[in-house]
VOBAMI-6789 format. One record per residue (C-alpha): residue in three letters; x, y, z. Coordinates in Angstrom, 3 decimals. Each point is the difference from the previous one (the first is absolute). Last residue first. Example, Ala and Ser with C-alpha at 12.3 -4.5 7.8 and 13.67 -1.06 7.14 Angstrom:
<pts>
{"SER"; {13.670; -1.060; 7.140}};
{"ALA"; {-1.370; -3.440; 0.660}};
</pts>
This chain:
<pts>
{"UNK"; {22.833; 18.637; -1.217}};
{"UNK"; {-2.105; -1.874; 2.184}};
{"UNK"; {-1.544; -3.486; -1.400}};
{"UNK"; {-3.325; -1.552; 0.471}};
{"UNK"; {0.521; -3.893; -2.140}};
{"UNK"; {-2.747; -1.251; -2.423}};
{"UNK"; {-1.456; -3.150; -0.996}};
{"UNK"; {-2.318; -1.725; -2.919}};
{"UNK"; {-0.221; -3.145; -1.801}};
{"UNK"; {-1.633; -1.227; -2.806}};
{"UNK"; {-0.510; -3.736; -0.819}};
{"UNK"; {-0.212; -1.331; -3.537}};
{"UNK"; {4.335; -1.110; 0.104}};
{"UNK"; {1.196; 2.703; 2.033}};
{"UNK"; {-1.564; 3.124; -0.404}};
{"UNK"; {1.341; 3.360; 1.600}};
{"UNK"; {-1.237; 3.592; 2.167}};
{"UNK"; {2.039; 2.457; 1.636}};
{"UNK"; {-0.249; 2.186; 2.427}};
{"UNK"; {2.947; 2.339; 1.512}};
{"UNK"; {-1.657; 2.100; 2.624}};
{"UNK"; {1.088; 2.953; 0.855}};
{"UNK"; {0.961; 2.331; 3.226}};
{"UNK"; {2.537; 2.633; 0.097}};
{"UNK"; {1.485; 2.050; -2.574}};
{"UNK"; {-0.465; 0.070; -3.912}};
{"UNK"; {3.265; 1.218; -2.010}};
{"UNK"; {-1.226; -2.781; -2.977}};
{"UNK"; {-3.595; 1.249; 0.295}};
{"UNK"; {-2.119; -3.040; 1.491}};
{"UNK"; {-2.909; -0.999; -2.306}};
{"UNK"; {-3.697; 0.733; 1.315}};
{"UNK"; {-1.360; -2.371; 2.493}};
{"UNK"; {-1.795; 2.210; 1.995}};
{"UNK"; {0.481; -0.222; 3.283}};
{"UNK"; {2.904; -2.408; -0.330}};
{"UNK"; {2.009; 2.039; -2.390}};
{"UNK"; {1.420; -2.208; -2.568}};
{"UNK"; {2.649; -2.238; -1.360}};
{"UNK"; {-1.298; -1.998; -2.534}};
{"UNK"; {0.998; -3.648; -1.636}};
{"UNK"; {-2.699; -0.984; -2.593}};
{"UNK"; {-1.466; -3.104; -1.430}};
{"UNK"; {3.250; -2.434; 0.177}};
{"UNK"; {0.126; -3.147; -1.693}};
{"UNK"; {2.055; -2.647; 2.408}};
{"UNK"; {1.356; -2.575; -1.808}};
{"UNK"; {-0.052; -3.662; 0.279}};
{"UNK"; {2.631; -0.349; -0.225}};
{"UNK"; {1.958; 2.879; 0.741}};
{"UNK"; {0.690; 2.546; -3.051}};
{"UNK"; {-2.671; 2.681; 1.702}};
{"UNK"; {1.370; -0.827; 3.538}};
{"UNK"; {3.386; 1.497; -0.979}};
{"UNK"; {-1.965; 3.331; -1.446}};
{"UNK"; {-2.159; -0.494; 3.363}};
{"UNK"; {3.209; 0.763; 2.576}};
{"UNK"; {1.310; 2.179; -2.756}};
{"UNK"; {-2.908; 2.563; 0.811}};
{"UNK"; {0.047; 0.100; 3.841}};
{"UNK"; {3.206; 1.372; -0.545}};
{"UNK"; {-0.687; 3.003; -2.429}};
{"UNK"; {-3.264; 0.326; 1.332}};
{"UNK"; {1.425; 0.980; 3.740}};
{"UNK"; {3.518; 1.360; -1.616}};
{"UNK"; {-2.412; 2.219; -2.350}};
{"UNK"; {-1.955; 0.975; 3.463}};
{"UNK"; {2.721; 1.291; 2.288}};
{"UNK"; {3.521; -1.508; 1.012}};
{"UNK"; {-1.010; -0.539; 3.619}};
{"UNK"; {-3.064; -2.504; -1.150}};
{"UNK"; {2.607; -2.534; -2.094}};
{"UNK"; {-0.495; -2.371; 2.286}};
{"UNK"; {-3.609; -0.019; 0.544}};
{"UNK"; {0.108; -0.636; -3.515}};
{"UNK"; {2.212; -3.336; -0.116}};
{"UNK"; {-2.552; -0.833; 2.652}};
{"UNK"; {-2.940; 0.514; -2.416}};
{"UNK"; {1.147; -1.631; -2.778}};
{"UNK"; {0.946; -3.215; 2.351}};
{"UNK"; {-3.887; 0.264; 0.620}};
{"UNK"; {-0.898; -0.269; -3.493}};
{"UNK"; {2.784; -2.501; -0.993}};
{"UNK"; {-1.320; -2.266; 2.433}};
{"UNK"; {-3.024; -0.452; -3.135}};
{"UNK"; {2.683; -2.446; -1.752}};
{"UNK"; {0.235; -2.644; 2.780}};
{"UNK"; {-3.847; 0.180; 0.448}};
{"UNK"; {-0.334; -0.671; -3.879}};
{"UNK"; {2.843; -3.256; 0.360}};
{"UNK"; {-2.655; -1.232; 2.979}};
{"UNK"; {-3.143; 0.758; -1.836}};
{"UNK"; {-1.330; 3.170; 0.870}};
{"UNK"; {-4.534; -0.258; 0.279}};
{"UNK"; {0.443; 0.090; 3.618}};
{"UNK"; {1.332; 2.942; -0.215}};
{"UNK"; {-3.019; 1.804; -0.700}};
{"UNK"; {-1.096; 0.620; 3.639}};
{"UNK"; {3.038; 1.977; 0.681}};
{"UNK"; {2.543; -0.108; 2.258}};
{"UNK"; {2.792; 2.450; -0.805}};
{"UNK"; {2.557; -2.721; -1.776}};
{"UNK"; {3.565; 0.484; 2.664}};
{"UNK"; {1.104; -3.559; 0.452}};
{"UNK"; {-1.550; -0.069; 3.112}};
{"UNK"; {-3.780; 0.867; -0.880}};
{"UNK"; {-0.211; 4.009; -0.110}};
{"UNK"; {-2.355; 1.404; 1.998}};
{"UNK"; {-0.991; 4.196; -1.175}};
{"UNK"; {-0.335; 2.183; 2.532}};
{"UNK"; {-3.201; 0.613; 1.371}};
{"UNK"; {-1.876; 3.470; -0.734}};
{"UNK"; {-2.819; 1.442; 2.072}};
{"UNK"; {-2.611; 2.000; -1.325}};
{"UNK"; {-2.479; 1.708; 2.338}};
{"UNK"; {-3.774; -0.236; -1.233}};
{"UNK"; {-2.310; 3.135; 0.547}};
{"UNK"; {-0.363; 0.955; -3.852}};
{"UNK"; {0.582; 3.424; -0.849}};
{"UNK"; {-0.675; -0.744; -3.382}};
{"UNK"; {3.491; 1.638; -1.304}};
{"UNK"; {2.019; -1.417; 3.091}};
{"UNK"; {-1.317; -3.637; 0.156}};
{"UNK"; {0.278; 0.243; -4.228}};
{"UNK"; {3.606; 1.016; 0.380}};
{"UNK"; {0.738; -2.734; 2.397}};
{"UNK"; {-1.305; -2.497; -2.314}};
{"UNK"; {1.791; 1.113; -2.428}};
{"UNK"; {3.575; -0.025; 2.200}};
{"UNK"; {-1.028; -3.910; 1.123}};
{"UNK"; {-0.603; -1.142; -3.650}};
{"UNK"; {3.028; 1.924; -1.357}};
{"UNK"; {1.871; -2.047; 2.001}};
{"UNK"; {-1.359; -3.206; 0.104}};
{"UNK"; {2.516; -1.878; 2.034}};
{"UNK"; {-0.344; 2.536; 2.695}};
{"UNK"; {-2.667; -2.110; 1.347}};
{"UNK"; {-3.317; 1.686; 0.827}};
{"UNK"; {-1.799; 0.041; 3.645}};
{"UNK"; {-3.253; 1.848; 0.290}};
{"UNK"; {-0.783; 2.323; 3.341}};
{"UNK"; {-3.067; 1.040; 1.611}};
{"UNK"; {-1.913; -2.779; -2.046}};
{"UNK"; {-3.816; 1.339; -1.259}};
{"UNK"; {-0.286; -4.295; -1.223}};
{"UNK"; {-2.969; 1.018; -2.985}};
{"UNK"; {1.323; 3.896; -1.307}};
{"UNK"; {3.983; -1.312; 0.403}};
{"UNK"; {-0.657; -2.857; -2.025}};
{"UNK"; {-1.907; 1.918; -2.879}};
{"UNK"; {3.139; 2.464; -0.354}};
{"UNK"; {2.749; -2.686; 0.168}};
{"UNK"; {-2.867; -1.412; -2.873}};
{"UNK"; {-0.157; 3.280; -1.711}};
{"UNK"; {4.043; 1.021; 0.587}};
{"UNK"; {1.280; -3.717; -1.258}};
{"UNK"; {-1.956; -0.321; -2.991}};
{"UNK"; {0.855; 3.790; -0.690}};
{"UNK"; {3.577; -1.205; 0.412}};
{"UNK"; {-0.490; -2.473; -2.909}};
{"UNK"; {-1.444; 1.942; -2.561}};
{"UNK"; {3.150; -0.583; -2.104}};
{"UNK"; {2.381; -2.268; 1.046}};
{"UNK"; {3.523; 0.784; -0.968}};
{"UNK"; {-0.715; 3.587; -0.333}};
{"UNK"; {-1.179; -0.046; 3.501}};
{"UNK"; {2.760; -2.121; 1.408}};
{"UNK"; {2.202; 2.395; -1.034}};
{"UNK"; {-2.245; 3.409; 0.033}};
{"UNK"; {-3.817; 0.756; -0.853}};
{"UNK"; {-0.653; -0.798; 3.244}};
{"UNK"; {1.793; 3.171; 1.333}};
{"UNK"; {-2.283; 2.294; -3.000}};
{"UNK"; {-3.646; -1.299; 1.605}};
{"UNK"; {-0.580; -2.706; 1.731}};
{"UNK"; {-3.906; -0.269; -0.812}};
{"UNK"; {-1.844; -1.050; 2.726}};
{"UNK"; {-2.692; -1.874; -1.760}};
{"UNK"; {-4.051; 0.793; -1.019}};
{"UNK"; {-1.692; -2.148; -2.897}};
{"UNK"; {0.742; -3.260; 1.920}};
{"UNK"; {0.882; -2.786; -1.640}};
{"UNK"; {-2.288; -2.983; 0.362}};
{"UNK"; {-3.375; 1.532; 1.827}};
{"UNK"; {0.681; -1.761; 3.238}};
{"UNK"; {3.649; 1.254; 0.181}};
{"UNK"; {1.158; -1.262; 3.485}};
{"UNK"; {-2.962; -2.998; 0.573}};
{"UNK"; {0.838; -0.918; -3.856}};
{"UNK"; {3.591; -0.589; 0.736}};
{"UNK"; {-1.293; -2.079; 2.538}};
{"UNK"; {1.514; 1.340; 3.683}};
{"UNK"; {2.462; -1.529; 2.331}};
{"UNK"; {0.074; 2.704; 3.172}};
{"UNK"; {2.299; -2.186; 2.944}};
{"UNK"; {-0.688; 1.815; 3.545}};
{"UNK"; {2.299; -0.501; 3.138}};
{"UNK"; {3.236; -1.168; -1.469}};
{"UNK"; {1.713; -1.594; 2.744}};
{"UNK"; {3.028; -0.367; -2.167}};
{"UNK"; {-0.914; -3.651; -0.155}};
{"UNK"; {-2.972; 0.211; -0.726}};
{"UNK"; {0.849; 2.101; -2.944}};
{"UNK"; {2.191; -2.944; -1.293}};
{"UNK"; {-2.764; -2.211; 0.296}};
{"UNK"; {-2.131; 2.281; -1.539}};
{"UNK"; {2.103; 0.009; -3.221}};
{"UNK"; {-0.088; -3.704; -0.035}};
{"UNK"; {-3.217; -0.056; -0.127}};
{"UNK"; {-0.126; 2.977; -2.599}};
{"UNK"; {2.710; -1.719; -2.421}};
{"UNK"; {-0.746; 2.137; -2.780}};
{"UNK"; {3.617; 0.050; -2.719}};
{"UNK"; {-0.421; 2.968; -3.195}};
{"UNK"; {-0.928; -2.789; -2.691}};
{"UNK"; {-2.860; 2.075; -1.140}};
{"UNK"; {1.323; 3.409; 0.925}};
{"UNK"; {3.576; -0.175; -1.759}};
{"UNK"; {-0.127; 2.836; -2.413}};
{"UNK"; {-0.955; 0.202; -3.915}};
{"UNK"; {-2.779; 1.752; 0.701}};
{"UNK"; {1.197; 2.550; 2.810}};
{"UNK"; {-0.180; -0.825; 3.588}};
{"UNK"; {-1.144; 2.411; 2.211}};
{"UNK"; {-3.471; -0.106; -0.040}};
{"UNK"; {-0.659; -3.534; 0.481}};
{"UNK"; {1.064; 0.312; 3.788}};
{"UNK"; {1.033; -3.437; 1.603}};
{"UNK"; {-1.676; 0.044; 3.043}};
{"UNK"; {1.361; -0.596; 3.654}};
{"UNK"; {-0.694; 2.996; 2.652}};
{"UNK"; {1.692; -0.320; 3.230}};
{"UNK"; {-1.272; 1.254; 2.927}};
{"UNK"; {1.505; 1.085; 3.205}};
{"UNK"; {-1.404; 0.798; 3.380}};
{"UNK"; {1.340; 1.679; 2.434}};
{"UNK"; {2.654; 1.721; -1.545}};
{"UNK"; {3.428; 1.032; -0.496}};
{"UNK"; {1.809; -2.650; 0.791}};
{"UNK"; {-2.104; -3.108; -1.835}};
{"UNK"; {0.257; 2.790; -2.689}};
{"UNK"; {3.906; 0.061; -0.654}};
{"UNK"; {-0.489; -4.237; 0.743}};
{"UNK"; {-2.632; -0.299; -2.974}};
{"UNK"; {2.302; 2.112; -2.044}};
{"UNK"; {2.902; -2.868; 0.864}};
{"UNK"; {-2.435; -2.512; -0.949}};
{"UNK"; {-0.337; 1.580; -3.504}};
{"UNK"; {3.928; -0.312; -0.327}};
{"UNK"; {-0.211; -3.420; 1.195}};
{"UNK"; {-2.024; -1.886; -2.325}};
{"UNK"; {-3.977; 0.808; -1.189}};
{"UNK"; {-1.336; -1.245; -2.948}};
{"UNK"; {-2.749; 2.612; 0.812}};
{"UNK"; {-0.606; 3.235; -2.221}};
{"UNK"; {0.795; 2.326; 2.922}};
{"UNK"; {-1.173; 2.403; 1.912}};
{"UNK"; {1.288; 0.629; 3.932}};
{"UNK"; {-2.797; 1.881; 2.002}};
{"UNK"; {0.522; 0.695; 3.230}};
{"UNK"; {-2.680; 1.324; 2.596}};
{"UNK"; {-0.153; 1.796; 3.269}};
{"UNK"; {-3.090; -1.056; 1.958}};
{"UNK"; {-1.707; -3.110; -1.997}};
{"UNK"; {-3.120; -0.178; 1.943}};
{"UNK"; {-2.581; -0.114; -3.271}};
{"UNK"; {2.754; -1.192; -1.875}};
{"UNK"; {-1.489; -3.721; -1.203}};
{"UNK"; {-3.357; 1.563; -0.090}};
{"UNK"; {1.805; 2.603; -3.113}};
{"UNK"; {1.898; -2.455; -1.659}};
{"UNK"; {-2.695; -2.708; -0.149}};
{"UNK"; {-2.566; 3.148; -1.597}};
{"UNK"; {2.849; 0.937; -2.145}};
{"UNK"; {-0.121; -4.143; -1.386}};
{"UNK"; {2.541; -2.659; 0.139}};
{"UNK"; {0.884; -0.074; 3.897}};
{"UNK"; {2.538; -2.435; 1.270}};
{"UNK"; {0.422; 0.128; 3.634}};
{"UNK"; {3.372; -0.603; 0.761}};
{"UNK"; {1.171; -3.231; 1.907}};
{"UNK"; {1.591; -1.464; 3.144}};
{"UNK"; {-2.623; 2.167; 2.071}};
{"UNK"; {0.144; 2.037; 3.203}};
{"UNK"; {3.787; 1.462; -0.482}};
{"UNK"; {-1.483; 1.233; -3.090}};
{"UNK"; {-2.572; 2.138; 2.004}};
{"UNK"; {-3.399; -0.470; -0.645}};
{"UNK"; {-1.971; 3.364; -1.124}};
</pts>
């Protein structure tokens, strides 16, 4: 295995058998998955992992599974060039870029993760089927790169306590490490879907993160000052042009995402999920109480 300090670029393998010569020497590995269109919160994983490991590897392919029929996967942005670029550099070791018939040779495979009761939830009911799109090929990427440790964003809340959940159930030898969430500087959590926000839509979709801070705020008065708060942040939003239509505001348990009692105690997670104009938009907050 080369060193990234050797070489100004990944190695870009396409196939398991790339994957697996490329890592014949890899040591302690790093695996950060993603769905490419990179920007800074993914490079932030890729910096989590550069310090963690000796060799990282990102994996770039926009999963099939988990995006319903009326969802976003055809115009989803690919920019795998400039993807690699940005992986070079990180000093990204390995980049895995697979055909979407290389991952699921037989179109959609007969087997899945299923995620069970938790990804049945918010974002679950939302999207149906779409966590077991992200558990089989989370699942399939851990079988082909064997990382010693996988870097999630906290962004995708649910996503990161699910996949957790299956590492514990399956007994699978991966560690989990979550990276907070980036926010670009007027407070949107970066996301690879922004760049679909106009400017007056952008404007709007602050409302999510000022939400959030209104909620953080109200934390020491318990979990109906929490929603409460949080709340008339996105009934204001709601009657802004253009408007911000919210999916669901939950506080919740963050093992198990089941709603917060009013008298809960300790640590939550206020998610929330919201479309401005055609794009949706997710983010959360952790709260004590």
């Amino acid at each position: 295995m080369t060193s990234s300090a050797d070489r100004s670029a990944p190695l870009v393998a396409r196939t398991p058998g790339e994957l697996r010569r490329a890592l014949a020497d890899a040591g302690t590995t790093a695996l950060v998955p993603t769905m490419g269109a990179l920007h800074e919160g993914h490079l932030s994983l890729m910096r989590i992992a550069r310090e963690r490991a000796r060799t990282v590897v990102v994996s770039i392919f926009v999963n099939p599974l988990q995006f319903g029929p009326d969802e976003d996967f055809d115009r989803y942005p690919r920019d795998l060039e400039g993807d690699t670029a940005l992986c070079a550099r990180e000093g990204v070791d390995v980049v895995f870029a697979p055909a979407t018939g290389t991952m699921y040779p037989a179109g959609r495979p007969a087997v899945t993760v299923e995620a069970g009761e938790m990804g049945s939830r918010l974002e679950g009911a939302s999207r149906p089927g779409h966590f077991t799109g992200v558990l089989t090929v989370v699942a399939k990427l851990f079988h082909l790169v064997r990382p010693d440790l996988a870097v999630f964003g906290e962004k995708d809340a649910q996503q990161i306590a699910l996949v957790r959940r299956m590492v514990a159930d399956l007994d699978l030898p991966v560690e989990i490490v979550g990276a907070p969430i980036l926010r670009d500087p007027d407070g949107l959590a970066s996301s690879s879907r922004n760049v679909y926000l106009s400017a007056d839509e952008r404007a709007s979709a602050l409302a999510l993160s000022r939400s959030l801070e209104a909620a953080r705020g109200a934390a020491g008065a318990g979990a109906a000052a929490v929603r409460a708060a949080a709340a008339a942040v996105l009934a204001e939003a709601a009657a802004a042009r253009p408007p911000v239509r919210l999916d669901y505001l939950a506080l919740v348990d963050p093992a198990t995402f089941t709603e917060a009692a009013d008298g809960h105690r300790g640590d939550a997670v206020l998610a929330l999920a919201a479309r401005v104009g055609s794009t949706r938009l997710i983010d959360n907050a952790s709260l004590t109480l």
